[in-house]
Structures are given as C-alpha cells and as structure tokens.
GULUM-779326 format. One record per residue (C-alpha): residue number from 1; x, y, z. Coordinates in Angstrom, 2 decimals. Layout:
N
+-----+---------+---------+---------+
!   n !    east !   north !      up !
+-----+---------+---------+---------+
! NUM !       X !       Y !       Z !
...
+-----+---------+---------+---------+
END
This chain:
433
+-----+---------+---------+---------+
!   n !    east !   north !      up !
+-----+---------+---------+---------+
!   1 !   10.78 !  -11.79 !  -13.96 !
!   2 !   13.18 !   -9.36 !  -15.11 !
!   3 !   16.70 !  -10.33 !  -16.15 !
!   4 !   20.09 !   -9.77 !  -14.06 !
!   5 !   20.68 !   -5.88 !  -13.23 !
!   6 !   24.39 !   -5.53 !  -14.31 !
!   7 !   26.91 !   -4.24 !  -11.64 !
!   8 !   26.92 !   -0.23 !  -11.20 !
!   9 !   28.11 !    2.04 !   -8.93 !
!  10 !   25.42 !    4.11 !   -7.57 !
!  11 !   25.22 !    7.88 !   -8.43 !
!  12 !   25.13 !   10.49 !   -6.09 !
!  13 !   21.69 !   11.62 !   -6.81 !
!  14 !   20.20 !    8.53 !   -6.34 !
!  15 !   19.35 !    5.97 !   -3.43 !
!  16 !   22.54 !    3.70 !   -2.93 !
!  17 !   20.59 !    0.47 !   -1.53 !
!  18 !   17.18 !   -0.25 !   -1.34 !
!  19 !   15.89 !   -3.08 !    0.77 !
!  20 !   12.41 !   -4.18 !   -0.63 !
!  21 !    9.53 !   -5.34 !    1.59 !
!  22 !    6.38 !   -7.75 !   -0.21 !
!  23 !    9.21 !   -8.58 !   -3.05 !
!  24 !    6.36 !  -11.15 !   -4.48 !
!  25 !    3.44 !   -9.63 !   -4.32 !
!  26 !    2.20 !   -6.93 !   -7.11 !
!  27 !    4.14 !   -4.18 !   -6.12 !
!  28 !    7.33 !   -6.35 !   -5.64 !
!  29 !    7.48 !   -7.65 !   -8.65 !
!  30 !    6.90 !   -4.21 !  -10.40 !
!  31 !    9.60 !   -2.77 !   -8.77 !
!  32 !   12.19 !   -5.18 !   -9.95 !
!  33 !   10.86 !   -4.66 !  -13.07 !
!  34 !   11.36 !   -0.61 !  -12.98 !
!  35 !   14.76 !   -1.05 !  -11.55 !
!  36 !   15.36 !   -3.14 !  -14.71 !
!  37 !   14.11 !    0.21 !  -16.70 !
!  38 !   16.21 !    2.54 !  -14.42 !
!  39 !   19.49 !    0.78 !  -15.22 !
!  40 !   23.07 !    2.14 !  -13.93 !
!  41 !   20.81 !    4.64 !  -11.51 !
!  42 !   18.95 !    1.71 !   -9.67 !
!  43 !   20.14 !    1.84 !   -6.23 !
!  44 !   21.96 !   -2.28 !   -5.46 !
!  45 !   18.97 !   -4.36 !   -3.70 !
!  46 !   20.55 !   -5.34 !   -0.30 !
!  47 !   17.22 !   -7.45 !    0.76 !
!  48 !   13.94 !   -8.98 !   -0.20 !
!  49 !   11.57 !   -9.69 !    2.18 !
!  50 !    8.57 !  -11.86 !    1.08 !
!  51 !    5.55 !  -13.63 !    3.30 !
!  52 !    6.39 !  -17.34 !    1.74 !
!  53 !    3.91 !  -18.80 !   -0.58 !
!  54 !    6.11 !  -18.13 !   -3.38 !
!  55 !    9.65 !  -19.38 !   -2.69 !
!  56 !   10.58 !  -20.13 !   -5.52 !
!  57 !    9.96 !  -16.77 !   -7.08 !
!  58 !   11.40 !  -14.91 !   -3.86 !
!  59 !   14.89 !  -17.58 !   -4.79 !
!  60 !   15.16 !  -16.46 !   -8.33 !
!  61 !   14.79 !  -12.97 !   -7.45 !
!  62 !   17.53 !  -13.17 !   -4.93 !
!  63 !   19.73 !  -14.50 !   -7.53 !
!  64 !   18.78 !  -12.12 !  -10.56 !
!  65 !   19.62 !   -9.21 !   -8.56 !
!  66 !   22.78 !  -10.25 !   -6.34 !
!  67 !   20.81 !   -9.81 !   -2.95 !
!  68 !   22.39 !  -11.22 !    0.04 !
!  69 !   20.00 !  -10.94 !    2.81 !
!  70 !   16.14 !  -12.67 !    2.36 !
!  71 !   13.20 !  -12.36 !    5.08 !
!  72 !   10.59 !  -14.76 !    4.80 !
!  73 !    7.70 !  -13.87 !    7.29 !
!  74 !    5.38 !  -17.32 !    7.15 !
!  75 !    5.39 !  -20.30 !    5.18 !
!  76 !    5.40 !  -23.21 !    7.34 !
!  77 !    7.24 !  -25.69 !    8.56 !
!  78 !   11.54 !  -26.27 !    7.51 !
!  79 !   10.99 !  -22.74 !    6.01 !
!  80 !   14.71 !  -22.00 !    5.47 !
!  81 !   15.73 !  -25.59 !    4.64 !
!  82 !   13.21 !  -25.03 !    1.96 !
!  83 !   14.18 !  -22.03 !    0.30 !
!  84 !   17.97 !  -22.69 !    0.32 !
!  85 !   16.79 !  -25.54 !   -1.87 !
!  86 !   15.00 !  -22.88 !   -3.91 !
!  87 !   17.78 !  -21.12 !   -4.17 !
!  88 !   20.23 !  -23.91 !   -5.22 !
!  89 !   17.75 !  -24.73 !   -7.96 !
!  90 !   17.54 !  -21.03 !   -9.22 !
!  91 !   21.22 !  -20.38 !   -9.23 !
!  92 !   22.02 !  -23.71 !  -11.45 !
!  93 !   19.24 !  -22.81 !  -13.69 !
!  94 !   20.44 !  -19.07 !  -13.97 !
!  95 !   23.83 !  -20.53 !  -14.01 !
!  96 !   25.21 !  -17.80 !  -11.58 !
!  97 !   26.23 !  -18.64 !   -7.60 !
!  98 !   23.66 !  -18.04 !   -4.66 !
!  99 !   24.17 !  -14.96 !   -3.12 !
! 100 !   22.31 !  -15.06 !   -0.25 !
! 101 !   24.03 !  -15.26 !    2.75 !
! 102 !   21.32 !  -14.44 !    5.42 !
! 103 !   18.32 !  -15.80 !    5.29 !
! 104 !   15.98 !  -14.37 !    7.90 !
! 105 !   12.49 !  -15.78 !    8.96 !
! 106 !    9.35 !  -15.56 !   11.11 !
! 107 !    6.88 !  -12.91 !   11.71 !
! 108 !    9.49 !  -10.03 !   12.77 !
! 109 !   11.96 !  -11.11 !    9.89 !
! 110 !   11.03 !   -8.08 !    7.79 !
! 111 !   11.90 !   -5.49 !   10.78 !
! 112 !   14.96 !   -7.02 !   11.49 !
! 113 !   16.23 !   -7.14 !    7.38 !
! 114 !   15.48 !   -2.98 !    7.55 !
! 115 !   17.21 !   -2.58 !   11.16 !
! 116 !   20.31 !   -5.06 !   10.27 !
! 117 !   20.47 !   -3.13 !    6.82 !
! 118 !   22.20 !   -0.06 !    8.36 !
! 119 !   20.29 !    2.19 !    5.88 !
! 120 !   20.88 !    6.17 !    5.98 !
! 121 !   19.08 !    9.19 !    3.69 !
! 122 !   20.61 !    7.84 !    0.18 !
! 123 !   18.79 !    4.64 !    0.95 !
! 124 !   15.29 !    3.36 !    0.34 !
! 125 !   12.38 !    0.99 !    1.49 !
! 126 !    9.85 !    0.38 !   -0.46 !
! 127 !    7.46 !   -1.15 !    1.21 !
! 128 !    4.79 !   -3.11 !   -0.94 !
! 129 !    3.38 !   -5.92 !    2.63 !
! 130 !   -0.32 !   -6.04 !    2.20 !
! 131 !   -2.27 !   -5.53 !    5.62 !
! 132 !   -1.28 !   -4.20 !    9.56 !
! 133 !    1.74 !   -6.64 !    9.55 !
! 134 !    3.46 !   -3.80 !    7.29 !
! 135 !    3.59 !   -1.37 !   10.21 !
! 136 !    6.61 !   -2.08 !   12.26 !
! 137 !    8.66 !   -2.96 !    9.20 !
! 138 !    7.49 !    0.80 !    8.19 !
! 139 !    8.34 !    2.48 !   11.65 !
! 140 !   11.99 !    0.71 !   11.20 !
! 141 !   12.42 !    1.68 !    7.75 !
! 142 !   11.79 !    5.64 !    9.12 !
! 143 !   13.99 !    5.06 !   12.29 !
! 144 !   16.66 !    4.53 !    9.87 !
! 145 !   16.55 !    7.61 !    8.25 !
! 146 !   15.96 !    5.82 !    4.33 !
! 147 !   13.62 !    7.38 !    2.29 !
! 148 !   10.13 !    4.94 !    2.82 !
! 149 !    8.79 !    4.63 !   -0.69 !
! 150 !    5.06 !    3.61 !    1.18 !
! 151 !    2.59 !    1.04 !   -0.50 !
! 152 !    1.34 !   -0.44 !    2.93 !
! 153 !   -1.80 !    1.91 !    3.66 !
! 154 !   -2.74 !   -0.18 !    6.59 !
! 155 !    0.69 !    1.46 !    8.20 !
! 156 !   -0.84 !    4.78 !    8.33 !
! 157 !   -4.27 !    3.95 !    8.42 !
! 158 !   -3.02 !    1.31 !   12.11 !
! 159 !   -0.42 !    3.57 !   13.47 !
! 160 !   -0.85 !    7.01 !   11.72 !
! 161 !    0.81 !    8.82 !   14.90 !
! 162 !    3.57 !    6.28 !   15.20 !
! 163 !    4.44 !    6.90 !   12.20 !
! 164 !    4.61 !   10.82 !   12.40 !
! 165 !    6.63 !   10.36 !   15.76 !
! 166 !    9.12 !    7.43 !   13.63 !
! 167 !   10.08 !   10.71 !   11.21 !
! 168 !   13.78 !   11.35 !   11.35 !
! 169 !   13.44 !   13.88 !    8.55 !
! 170 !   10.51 !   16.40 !    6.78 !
! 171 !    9.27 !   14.45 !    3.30 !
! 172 !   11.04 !   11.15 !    4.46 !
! 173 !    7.80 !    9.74 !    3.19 !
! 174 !    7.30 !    9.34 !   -0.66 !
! 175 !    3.61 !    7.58 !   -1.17 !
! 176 !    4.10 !    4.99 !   -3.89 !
! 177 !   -0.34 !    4.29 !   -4.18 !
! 178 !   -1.07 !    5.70 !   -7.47 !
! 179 !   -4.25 !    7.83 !   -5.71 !
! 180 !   -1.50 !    9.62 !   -3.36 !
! 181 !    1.70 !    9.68 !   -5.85 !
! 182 !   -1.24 !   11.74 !   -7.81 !
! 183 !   -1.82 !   14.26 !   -5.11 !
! 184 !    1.91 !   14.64 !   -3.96 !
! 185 !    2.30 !   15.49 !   -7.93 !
! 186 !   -0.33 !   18.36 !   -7.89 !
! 187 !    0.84 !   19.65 !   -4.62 !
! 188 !    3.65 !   20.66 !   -6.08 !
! 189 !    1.79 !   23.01 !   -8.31 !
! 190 !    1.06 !   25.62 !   -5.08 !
! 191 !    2.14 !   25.48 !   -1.83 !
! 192 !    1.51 !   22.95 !    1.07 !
! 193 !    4.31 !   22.95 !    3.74 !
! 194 !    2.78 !   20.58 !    5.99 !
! 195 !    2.34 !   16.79 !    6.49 !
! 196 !    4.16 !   13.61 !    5.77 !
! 197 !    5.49 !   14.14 !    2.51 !
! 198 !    6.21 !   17.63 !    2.61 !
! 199 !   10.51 !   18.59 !    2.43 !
! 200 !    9.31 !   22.17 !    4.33 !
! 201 !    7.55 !   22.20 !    7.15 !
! 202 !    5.76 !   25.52 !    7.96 !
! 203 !    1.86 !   24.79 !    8.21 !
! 204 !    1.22 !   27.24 !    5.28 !
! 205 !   -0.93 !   25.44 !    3.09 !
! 206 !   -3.03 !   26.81 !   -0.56 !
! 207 !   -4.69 !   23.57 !   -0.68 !
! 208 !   -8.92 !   23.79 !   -0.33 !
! 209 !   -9.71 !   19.90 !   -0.70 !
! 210 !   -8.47 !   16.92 !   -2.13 !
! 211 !  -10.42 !   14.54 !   -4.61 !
! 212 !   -9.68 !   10.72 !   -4.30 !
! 213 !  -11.07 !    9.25 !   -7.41 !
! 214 !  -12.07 !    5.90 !   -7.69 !
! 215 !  -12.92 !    3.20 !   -9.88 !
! 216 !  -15.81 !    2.36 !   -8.88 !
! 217 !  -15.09 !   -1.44 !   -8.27 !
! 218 !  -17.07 !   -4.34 !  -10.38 !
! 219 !  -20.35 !   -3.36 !   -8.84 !
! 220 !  -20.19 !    0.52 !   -9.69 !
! 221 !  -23.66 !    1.57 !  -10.48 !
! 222 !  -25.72 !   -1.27 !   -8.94 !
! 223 !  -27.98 !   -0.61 !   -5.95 !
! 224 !  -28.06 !   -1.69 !   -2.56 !
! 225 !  -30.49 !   -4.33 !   -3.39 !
! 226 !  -28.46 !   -5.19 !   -6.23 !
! 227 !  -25.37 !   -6.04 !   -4.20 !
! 228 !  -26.77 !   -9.60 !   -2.84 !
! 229 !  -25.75 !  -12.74 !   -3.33 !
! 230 !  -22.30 !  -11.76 !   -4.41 !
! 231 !  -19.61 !  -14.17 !   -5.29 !
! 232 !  -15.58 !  -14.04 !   -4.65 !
! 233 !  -15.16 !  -14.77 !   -8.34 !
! 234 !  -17.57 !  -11.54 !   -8.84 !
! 235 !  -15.80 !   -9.59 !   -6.44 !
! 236 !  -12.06 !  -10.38 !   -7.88 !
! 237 !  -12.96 !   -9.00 !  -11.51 !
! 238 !  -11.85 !   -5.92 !  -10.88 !
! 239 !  -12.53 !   -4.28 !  -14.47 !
! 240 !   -9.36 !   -1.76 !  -14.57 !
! 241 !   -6.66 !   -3.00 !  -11.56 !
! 242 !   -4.56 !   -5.96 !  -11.25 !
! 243 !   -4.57 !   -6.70 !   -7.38 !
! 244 !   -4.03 !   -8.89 !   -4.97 !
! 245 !   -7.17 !  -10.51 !   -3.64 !
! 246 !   -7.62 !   -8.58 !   -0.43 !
! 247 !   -7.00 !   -4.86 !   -2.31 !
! 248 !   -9.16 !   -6.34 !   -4.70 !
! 249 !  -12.12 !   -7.33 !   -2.25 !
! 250 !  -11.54 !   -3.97 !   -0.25 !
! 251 !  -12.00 !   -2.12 !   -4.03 !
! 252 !  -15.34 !   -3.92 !   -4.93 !
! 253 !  -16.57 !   -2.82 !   -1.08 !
! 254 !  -15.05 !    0.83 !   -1.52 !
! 255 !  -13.50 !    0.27 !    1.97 !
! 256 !  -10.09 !    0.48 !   -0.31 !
! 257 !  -10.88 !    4.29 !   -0.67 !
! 258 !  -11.75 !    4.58 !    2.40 !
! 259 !   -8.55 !    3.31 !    3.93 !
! 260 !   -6.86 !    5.92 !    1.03 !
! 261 !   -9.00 !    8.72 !    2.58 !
! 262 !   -7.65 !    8.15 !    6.67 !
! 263 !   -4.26 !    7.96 !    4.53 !
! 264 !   -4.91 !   10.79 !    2.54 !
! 265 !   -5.48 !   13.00 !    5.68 !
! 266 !   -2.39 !   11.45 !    7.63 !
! 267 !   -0.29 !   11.97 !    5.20 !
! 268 !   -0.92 !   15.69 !    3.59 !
! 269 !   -2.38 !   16.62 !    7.06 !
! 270 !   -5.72 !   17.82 !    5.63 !
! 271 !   -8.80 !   17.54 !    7.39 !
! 272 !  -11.25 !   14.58 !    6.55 !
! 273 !  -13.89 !   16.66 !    6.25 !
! 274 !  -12.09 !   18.44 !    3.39 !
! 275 !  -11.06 !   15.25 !    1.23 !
! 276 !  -14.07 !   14.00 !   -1.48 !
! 277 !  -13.75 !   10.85 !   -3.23 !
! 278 !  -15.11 !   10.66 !   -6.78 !
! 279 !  -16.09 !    7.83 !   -8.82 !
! 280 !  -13.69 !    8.02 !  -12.19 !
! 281 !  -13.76 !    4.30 !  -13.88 !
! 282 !  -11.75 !    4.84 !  -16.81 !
! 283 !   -9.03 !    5.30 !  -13.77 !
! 284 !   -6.94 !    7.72 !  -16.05 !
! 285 !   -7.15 !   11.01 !  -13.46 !
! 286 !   -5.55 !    9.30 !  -10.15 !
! 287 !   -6.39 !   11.90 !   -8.18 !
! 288 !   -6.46 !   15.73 !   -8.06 !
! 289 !   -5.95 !   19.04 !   -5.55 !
! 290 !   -8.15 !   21.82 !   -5.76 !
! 291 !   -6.17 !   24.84 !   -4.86 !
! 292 !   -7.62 !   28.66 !   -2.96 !
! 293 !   -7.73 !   30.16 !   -5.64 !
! 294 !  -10.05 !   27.61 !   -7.71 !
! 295 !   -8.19 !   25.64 !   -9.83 !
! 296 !   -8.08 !   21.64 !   -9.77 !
! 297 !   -4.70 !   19.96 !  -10.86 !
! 298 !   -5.19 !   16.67 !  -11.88 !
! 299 !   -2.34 !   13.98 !  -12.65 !
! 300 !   -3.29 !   11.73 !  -15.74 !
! 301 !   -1.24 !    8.76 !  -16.60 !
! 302 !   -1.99 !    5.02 !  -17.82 !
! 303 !   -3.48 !    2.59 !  -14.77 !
! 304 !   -0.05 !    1.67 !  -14.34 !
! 305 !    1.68 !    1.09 !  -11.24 !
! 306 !    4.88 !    1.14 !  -12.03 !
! 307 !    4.88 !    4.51 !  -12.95 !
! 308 !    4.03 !    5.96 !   -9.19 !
! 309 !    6.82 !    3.09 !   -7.61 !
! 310 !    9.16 !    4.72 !   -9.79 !
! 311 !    8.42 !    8.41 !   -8.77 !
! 312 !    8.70 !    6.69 !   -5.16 !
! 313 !   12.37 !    5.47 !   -5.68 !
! 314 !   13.89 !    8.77 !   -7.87 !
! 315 !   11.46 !   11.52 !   -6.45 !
! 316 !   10.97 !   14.60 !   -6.70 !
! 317 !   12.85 !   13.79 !  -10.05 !
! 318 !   10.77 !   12.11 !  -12.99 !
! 319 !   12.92 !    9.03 !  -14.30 !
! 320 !   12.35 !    8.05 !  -18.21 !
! 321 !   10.08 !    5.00 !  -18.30 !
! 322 !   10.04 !    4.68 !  -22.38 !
! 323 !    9.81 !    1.21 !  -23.48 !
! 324 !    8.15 !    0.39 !  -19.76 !
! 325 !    5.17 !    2.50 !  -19.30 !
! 326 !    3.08 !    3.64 !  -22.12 !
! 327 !    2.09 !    7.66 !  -21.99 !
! 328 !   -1.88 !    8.30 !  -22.58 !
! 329 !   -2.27 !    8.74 !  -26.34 !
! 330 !   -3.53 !   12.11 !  -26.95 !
! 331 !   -4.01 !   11.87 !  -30.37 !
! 332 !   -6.89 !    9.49 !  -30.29 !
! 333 !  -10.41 !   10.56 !  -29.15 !
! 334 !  -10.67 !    9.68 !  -25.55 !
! 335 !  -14.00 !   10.60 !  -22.15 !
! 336 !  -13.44 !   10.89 !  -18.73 !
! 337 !  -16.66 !   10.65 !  -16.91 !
! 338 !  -16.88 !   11.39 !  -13.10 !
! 339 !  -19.64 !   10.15 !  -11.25 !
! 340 !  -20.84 !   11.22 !   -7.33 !
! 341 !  -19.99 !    7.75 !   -5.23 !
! 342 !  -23.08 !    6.36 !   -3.91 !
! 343 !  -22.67 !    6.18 !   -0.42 !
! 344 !  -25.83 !    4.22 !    0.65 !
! 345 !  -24.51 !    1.32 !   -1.39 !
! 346 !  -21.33 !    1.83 !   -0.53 !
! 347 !  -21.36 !    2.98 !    3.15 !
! 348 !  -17.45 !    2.03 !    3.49 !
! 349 !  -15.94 !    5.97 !    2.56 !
! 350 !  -18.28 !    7.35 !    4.99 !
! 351 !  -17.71 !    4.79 !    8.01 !
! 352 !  -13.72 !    5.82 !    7.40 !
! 353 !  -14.53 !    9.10 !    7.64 !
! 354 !  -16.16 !    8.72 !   10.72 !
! 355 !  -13.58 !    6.55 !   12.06 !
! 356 !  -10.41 !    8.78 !   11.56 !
! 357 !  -12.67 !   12.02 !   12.79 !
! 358 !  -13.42 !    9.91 !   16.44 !
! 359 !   -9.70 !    8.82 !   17.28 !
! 360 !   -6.49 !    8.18 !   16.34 !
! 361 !   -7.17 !    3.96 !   17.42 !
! 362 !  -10.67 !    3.99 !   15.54 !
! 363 !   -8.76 !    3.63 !   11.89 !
! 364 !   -6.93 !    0.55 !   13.42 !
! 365 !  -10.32 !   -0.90 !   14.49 !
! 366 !  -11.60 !   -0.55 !   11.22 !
! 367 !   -8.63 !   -2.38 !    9.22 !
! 368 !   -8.23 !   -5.01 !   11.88 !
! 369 !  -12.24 !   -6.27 !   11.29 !
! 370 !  -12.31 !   -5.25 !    7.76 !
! 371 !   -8.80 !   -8.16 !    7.10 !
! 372 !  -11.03 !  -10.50 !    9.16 !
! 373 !  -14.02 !  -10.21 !    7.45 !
! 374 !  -12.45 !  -10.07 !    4.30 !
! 375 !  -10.89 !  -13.24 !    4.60 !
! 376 !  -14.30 !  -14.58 !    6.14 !
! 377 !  -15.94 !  -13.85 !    2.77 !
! 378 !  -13.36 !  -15.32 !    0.69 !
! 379 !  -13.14 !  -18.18 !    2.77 !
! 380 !  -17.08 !  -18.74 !    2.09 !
! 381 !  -18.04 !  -18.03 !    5.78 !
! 382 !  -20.09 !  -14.73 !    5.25 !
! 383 !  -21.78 !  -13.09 !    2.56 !
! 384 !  -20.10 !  -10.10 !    0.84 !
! 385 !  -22.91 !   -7.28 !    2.15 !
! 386 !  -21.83 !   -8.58 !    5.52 !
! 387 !  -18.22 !   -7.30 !    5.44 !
! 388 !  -19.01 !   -3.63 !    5.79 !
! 389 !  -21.43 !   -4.45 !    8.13 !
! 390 !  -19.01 !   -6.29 !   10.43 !
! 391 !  -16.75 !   -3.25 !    9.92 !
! 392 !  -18.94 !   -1.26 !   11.15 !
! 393 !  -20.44 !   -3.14 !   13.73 !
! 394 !  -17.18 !   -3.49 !   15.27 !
! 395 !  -16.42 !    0.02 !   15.25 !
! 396 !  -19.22 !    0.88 !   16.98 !
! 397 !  -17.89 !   -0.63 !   19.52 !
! 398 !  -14.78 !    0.70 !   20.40 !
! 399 !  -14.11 !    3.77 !   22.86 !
! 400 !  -10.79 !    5.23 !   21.21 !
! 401 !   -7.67 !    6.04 !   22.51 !
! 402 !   -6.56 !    9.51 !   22.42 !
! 403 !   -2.53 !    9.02 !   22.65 !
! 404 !   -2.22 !    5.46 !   22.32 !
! 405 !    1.38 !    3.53 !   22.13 !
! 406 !    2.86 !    0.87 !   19.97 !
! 407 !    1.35 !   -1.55 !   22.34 !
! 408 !   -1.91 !    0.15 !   23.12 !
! 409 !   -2.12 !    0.13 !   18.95 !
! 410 !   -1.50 !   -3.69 !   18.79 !
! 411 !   -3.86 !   -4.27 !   21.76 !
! 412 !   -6.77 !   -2.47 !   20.08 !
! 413 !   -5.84 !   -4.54 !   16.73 !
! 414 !   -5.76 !   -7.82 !   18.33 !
! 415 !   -9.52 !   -6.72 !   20.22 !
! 416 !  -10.85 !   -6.16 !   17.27 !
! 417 !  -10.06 !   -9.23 !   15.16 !
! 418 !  -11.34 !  -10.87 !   18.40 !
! 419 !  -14.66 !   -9.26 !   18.28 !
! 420 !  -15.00 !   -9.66 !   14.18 !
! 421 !  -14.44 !  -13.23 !   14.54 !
! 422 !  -17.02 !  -13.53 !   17.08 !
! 423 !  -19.56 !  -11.42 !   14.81 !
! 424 !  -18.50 !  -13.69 !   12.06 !
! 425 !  -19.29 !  -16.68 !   13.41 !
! 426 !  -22.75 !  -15.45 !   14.54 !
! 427 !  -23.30 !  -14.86 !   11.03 !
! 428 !  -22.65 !  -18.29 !    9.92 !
! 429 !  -24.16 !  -20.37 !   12.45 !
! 430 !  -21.32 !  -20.02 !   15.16 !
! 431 !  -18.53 !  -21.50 !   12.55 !
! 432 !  -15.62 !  -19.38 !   11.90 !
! 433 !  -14.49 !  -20.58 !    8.34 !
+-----+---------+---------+---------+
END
C-alpha cells in the first residue's frame, strides 16, 4: 500500500480523474502504486470499486488517496455498515478524515460509480474486475467518453460487439494486458488504421499476423498423459506471473491465451486465423507483430505489470517508471527460447479459435463454462483435465447468435453456466461442489 498522493492540479495532457474498477485485486493495487510513481501527473482518483473480501484494504485505499465515492459489488450481509467501520478504523490509524461520502453496493454498484462519475475524454477507467461481471461496468466506462484503460478480457471476449457499438471515439480503448499493451506498442512501428485501439480509422492495415506468446503455464512441456491427477496447489505455481487464482488456473490450462487470442482479434480487428500463439517462458518478449514486408517487432520489458497499466493511463506517451520498474539488463548474458505450443495437450487456444470463428455468442459460451468449471476444480469437485473438456463440451452445444443484444448476451451466459453445472455434477457423482 502506497502512501498518500499529495494534492495536484491535473495537467492538461493528462487524464483529470480516473475512477478505478477491481481496486483490490492485482491490477488494483498496481495501479495505486504507479500513480504513486507518476506523481503531480496522476489524474485525482474519484472512485474505487472493489468485489468485498478485502474491506479493509478497499478502506485504507479510500483514505490514502482522498476518494469520495466506493462500490462494493458482494460481500455479504451489513456490507456498508461494515466498511464505514473500515473506514473509521483506517482514517484514525492514518490520522487523516474519511473521505468517502458515497458508498455504493451490490452487483450493479460498479456501473453506477462510472455513470454517476460524469467522466469525459481527459478521464480514465481502468478496469482491472476479473471475469463477465466486468462487462457492463466496461460498456459504461465507453458510453462516457473516458479513455477505458482495459484489463477485463472477459469484456471483449462476452460482448466483443457491444463493446465496438459502446465506442464514442476511434482508440478510446488502451489494452492494459501486458500480451496486448505489447502489440499496440509494435503497431505503432507500421501502419494499422483499424480496430479498437486504433486513433485513425481507415481499414488500411501492414500487419501479416500477430504472435501471442505465452508462458507456458506450470505444466509446459508435459504430455497429455502427464497432465493427470493435477492439484490446485500445482496449478497456482505459476513459475513467472503473480495472479489471481482464476487467471492463474486459466494460464496452467492455456485457456488464458486463448481468451487473449478472441481479444486479440476484437481488438486489432485481425482475423483469427492470422494470430499464432507461441510458447516464450522466460516471459521477457510479451508479444510481437509481424509486418508485409517481413519484419517482426517485438516489445521486451521485465514480467512486470505495472509497466503496461501505466502505458494504459499516459498513452501513447511513455511515463518514467525509474525507481518502480526495473529495465531488462542488457549487459548481462541473457536466452530467449520460443517453443511451438502443444496443442493436443493443451487443446484450449484451438477450441477459442474455433469459438470466435463460429459466432459472435460462441466466445461468451466459452468464458461462461470455463468460470464454472474453474471454480469446480478449485472447489475440489472435478479434476483439472476436466475443465477444458467441460469447455468444450459446452460449446458444442450452442447454436450462436449472429447479432445478439445485451440481453441475448446475458441469456446465452446464464445458459451456459446452467449447462456446465449440470456437466459438472455428472462428473462428480451428481454433486455440484
């Protein structure tokens, strides 16, 4: 936890107010700390909006930074009776007066901090929610017209043409993963005036593929047969990434890249066929774009996440992260090795593929079984082979929706964590753990 940002006026070239979704989580708590680095240009935190297992954190983050509006999406019972407690207990201990004055909760609390915000274009949302819950808080944050600094993959990967319709602005949309911060780096290098991110909008593009590189996960290089009998504590050492545990379950299964793929081609508009993922484990090359012409530009920089949130909150300009973010040292002998993914052990890149190539509602199929059947396995009730299997299983299933709606979208979600459940409990003896 990062110490009190002192008060500043904001400068014209940079965001005035940034409301900040998942302030608890990973990619929360790294952005306070970058906005610490940043200084007199941080933009003033209006809200924080958190899920509620961590109140205490989410209170003495309010008061650190001066923020007077908090959304709390879950967390049981007396919800804001307990965090103004929090908060009283944070403020003596900081020795500074609560500044909350809103305090906003239940599952729509997020959406309503970024609509009651009043954000324009100098503003920002970074929004760091894990899972499908981060797509209407996403489609307000656009509405607005604020810059969406975009951590939430599921938003795209749920509601990818929502989200295109939800643009009030070409390159509203600054991708804060490190996989596409990496790509929307080396785009820059030739010309690609088409999709999400993209300031000009023309549909001239230099761009041959993209190459999603991955870590390979805990398992990389074991077999098929290799991959039973897997446990959650096997499955949450990731050996490079500090994660939550469902990023960190979807990495070991590769169904993390595969997500990054459907959001890959949703956000640069390239075709799936035309994005590779590569296996990369010393996670130093985030990504790369090979260009017409031949050449690959690749973006190299520490595993560090804080250095992609920060591009997400100053882009296209590169703030100084000394002291914060160490550079790669160059001066000390250092391999890359890139390996071909093996795609009969890990099926997961492939069955995204698939499901963003059959229709705009088979990517929300996917994520909506794939967050059941994750939580399934770490919950004990199924065995870790059987997650991708569930994925698929479901998706096999479902007939696609060509133009689908908000509530078609939500529909089609709510079907398919329906059907995984039942699959689920097939799998271990007809109880749903």
């Amino acid at each position: 936890m990062t110490g009190h940002a002192p008060s500043r006026s904001c400068s014209p070239q940079s965001p005035q107010r940034l409301v900040l979704l998942g302030s608890t989580g990973s990619i929360g708590t790294q952005t306070l700390e970058v906005l610490a680095r940043l200084g007199q240009a941080a933009p003033r935190v209006a809200a924080l909006a958190a899920g509620g297992s961590r109140l205490e954190l989410l209170a003495r983050q309010a008061v650190a930074w001066d923020v007077p509006v908090l959304a709390v999406t879950g967390g049981g019972e007396d919800l804001a009776g307990r965090l103004r407690d929090a908060l009283v207990a944070a403020a003596t201990a900081a020795g500074r007066p609560d500044p909350v004055t809103t305090i906003l909760t239940g599952p729509d609390a997020a959406t309503t901090a970024v609509e009651a915000a009043g954000l324009g274009p100098d503003d920002t949302v970074v929004n760091g929610i894990t899972g499908s819950v981060g797509l209407l808080p996403t489609l307000a944050a656009l509405r607005s017209g604020a810059r969406l600094a975009l951590a939430n993959k599921e938003s795209l990967v749920v509601g990818g043409a929502l989200v295109r319709q939800s643009l009030t602005r070409p390159g509203q949309v600054v991708p804060v993963d490190s996989e596409h911060s990496a790509i929307a780096q080396a785009l820059a290098s030739g010309r690609h005036e088409k999709g999400l991110t993209s300031a000009v909008i023309s549909e001239r593009s230099e761009v041959r593929r993209l190459v999603l590189t991955a870590s390979g996960g805990p398992f990389r290089g074991r077999s098929r047969a290799e991959l039973t009998g897997i446990s959650a504590a096997a499955a949450l050492n990731h050996p490079t990434w500090d994660m939550g545990p469902v990023v960190t379950i979807n990495s070991s299964t590769l169904i993390n890249k595969g997500l990054e793929l459907i959001e890959a081609h949703l956000l640069f508009d390239v075709p799936p066929a035309q994005i590779d993922v590569v296996v990369h484990p010393q996670s130093v090359i985030h990504s790369m774009v090979e260009f017409t012409d031949g050449a690959t530009i690749a973006q190299a920089s520490p595993p560090d996440m804080r250095l992609p949130i920060a591009l997400g909150l100053t882009w296209p300009r590169r703030p100084d992260l000394s002291g914060l973010v160490a550079p790669n040292d160059w001066r000390e002998p250092i391999s890359w090795t890139f390996e071909p993914l093996d795609s009969e052990a890990f099926p997961a890149v492939d069955l995204a593929r698939s499901a963003v190539a059959a229709s705009p509602t088979h990517p929300a199929v996917l994520n909506a079984a794939n967050e059941q059947a994750v939580a399934a396995f770490l919950g004990g009730g199924i065995e870790w082979l059987d997650i991708v299997e569930i994925d698929a299983a479901v998706l096999g299933e479902h007939e696609g929706l060509a133009s689908p709606s908000l509530d078609d979208v939500l529909a089609v979600e709510t079907w398919a964590r329906t059907r995984a459940d039942e699959l689920i409990a097939a799998r271990n003896g007809g109880i749903h753990s």
